[in-house]
N, C-alpha and C positions, 0 to 999 in steps of 0.2 A: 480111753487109751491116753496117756501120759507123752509129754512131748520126745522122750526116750525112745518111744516105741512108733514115734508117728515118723512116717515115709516123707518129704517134699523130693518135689525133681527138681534136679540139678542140671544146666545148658552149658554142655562144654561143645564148642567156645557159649561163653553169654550172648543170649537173646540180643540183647543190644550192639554188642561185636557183629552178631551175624546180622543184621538188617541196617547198619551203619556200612559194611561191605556190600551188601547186595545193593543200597541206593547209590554209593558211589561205582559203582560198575554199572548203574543204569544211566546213570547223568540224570536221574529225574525221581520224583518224591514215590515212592511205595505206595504201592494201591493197597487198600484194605486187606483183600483176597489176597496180593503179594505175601503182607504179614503175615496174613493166618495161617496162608502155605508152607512160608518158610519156617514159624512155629511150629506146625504137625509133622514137621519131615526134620526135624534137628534133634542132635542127638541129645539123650538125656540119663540122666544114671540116676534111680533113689539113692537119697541121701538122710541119715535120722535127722530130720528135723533138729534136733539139740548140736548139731554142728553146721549147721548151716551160718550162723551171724561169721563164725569162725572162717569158713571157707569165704565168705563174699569180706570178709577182713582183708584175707589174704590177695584177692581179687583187687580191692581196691575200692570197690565200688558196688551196690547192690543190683541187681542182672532185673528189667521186667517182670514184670506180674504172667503170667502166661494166659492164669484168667483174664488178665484186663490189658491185653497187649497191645490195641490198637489205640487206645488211648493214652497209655504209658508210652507208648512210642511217640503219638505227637506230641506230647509235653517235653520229654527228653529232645525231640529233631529239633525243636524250636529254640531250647536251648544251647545245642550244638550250634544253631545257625548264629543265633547271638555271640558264640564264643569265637565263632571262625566264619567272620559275615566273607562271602564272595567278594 
């Protein structure tokens, strides 16, 4: 199957939008389980694959791995915390 025809999900809003709002509504860092929760219950639409660079262009930014979401979130939080230290 060709990239044309291949499906990826797309997180409207992005993975990373929604677990950047759900730890500042907590006042405290996301638990694992938090992540994965809020992963399995967010909304998601297929997308062709061949438009996808296209949509996270427009985005600004490219959204979490959804495979590897616990860990792409702590590289990203760590980040955030460096750009915007308390």
């Amino acid at each position: 199957m060709n990239q044309v025809n291949t499906l990826k999900q797309m997180f409207v809003p992005a993975l990373v939008v929604q677990l950047e709002q759900a730890e500042w509504r907590k006042c405290a860092p996301l638990t694992e389980a938090e992540v994965l929760r809020l992963r399995d219950q967010a909304i998601r639409f297929p997308v062709p694959a061949s438009l996808v660079g296209s949509l996270e262009a427009c985005r600004g930014f490219r959204d979490l791995s959804p495979g590897s979401i616990w860990e792409e979130w702590q590289e990203r939080r760590y980040s955030l915390l460096l750009q915007h230290p308390a």
